[in-house]
N, C-alpha and C positions, 0 to 999 in steps of 0.2 A: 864390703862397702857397696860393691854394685848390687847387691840382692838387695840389702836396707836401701837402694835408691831405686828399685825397681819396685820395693813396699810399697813406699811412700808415691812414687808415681801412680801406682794402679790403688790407692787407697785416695788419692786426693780423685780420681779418674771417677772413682766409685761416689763418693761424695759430691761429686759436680752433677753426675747425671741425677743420681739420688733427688738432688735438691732442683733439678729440673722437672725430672718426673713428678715432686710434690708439689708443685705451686702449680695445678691445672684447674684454669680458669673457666668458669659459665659464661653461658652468651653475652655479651657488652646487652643491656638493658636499656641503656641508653646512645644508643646510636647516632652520629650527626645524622639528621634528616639530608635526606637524597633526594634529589631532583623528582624520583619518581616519588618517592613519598609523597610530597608536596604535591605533588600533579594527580596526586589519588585521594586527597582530600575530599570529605562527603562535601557535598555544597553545604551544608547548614551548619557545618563546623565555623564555617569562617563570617558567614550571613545567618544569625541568630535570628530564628522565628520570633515574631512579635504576634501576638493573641492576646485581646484585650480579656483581662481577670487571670493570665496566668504568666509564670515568672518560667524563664529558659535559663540553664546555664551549659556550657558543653568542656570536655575536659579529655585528653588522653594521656593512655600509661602502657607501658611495657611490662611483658612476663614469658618468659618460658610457658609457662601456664593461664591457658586459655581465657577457664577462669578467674583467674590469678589478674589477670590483664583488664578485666570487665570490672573486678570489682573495685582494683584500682582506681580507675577512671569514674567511678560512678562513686564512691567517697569523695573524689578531689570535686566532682564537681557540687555533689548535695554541698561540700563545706565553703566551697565558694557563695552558694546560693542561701546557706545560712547566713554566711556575713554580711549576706547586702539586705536579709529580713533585718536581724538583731539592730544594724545601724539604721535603717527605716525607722523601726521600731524605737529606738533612743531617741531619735528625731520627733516621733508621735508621743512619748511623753512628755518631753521640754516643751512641745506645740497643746499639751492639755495644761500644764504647769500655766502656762500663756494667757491661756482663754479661762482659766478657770478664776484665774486671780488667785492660787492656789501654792506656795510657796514650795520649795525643793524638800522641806521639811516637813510638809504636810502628809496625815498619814493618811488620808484619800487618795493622793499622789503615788503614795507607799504602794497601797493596795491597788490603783490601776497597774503600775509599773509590773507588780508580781503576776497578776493577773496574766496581764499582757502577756509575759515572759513563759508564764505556764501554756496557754493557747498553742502559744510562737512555738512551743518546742514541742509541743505534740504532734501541731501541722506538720512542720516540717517534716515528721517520720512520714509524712504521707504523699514525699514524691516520686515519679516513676518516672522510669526510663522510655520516653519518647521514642527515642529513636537510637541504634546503634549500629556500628559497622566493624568490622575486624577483618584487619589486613596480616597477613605474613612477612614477614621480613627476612634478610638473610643478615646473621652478625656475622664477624671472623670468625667466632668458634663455634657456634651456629645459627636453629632459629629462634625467630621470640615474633610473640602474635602482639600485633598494635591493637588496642579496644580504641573506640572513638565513639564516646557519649551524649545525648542529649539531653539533659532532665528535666522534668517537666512540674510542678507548682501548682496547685489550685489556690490563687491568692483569696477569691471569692471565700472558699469554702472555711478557709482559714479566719476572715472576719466576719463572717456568719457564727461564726464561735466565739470568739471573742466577743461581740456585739452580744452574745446569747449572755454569757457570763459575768456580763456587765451589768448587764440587767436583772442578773438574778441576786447582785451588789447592791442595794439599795442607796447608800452610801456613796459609791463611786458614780450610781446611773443619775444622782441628785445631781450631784456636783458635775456633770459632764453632757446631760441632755440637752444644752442649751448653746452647744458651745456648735461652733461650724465643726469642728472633729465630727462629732455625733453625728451630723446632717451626713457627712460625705460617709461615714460610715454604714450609715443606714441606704443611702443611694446604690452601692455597692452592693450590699448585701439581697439589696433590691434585685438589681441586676443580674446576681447568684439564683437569684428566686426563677427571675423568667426565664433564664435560661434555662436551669435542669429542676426546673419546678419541686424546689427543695422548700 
């Protein structure tokens, strides 16, 4: 009786550490921000640059992995900065639907819309990382590197393409040349011009 009770003791003994020893946990990734954290903040993190023709967003993320950490933060923020184009962008077509006298069903509408959308998604592949910082941190179980991103936007470059594409529409550059959209697009684009004499 006491051997089978000294089994069962040192087998459930066994079992405990067992299942301690397996559940070993990576660094917490997401850490409460610590005073120092916060007090280490880039300045531009929290005071977004404004530069007329181009679009900021800033974003950070956590990783063991340096890398890992960078690219994190520079996805969260291109995808931020895609959703405030696309919704722009939704907005400039209801605002040609407007001026054109041009109905939701119109296939002029159609093809600016698509258009649009094709420009929109190309642009975007063409923002870069402005500015970036990378802190260390200590978790309980250890470290993990903080990325802190800036990305940066060419809006000019973006409707100089678009403006190109439109044009090359015959059909959509009719129906929309006349409209105040067209003017302010052309202004910009303008604008793109003298500045990097594109």
């Amino acid at each position: 009786m006491k051997k089978l009770l000294l089994n069962i003791t040192m087998l459930s003994l066994l079992l405990l550490i067992s299942a301690n020893c397996g559940n070993s946990k990576g660094p917490d990734l997401s850490p409460e921000a610590s005073r120092k954290t916060l007090s280490n903040l880039p300045s531009w993190f929290m005071d977004i640059p404004s530069k007329d023709g181009f679009r900021y967003e800033t974003s950070t993320a956590t990783s063991q992995d340096l890398q890992m950490a960078i690219n994190k933060a520079s996805l969260d923020a291109s995808n931020k900065l895609a959703g405030q184009v696309k919704s722009e962008m939704n907005g400039l077509i209801k605002r040609a639907q407007e001026e054109t006298g041009l109905g939701e069903d119109s296939h002029v509408i159609d093809q600016f819309s698509q258009t649009q959308e094709q420009v929109i998604a190309t642009a975007l592949q063409d923002w870069k990382i402005a500015k970036k910082e990378i802190q260390e941190e200590k978790s309980t179980t250890g470290r993990i590197y903080r990325a802190y991103v800036l990305v940066e936007w060419d809006e000019g470059a973006a409707q100089k393409r678009l403006l190109a594409k439109l044009k090359s529409d015959e059909q959509i550059y009719t129906a929309i040349r006349s409209t105040e959209l067209y003017d302010e697009m052309e202004a910009k684009v303008e604008k793109y011009r003298e500045k990097y004499g594109n």
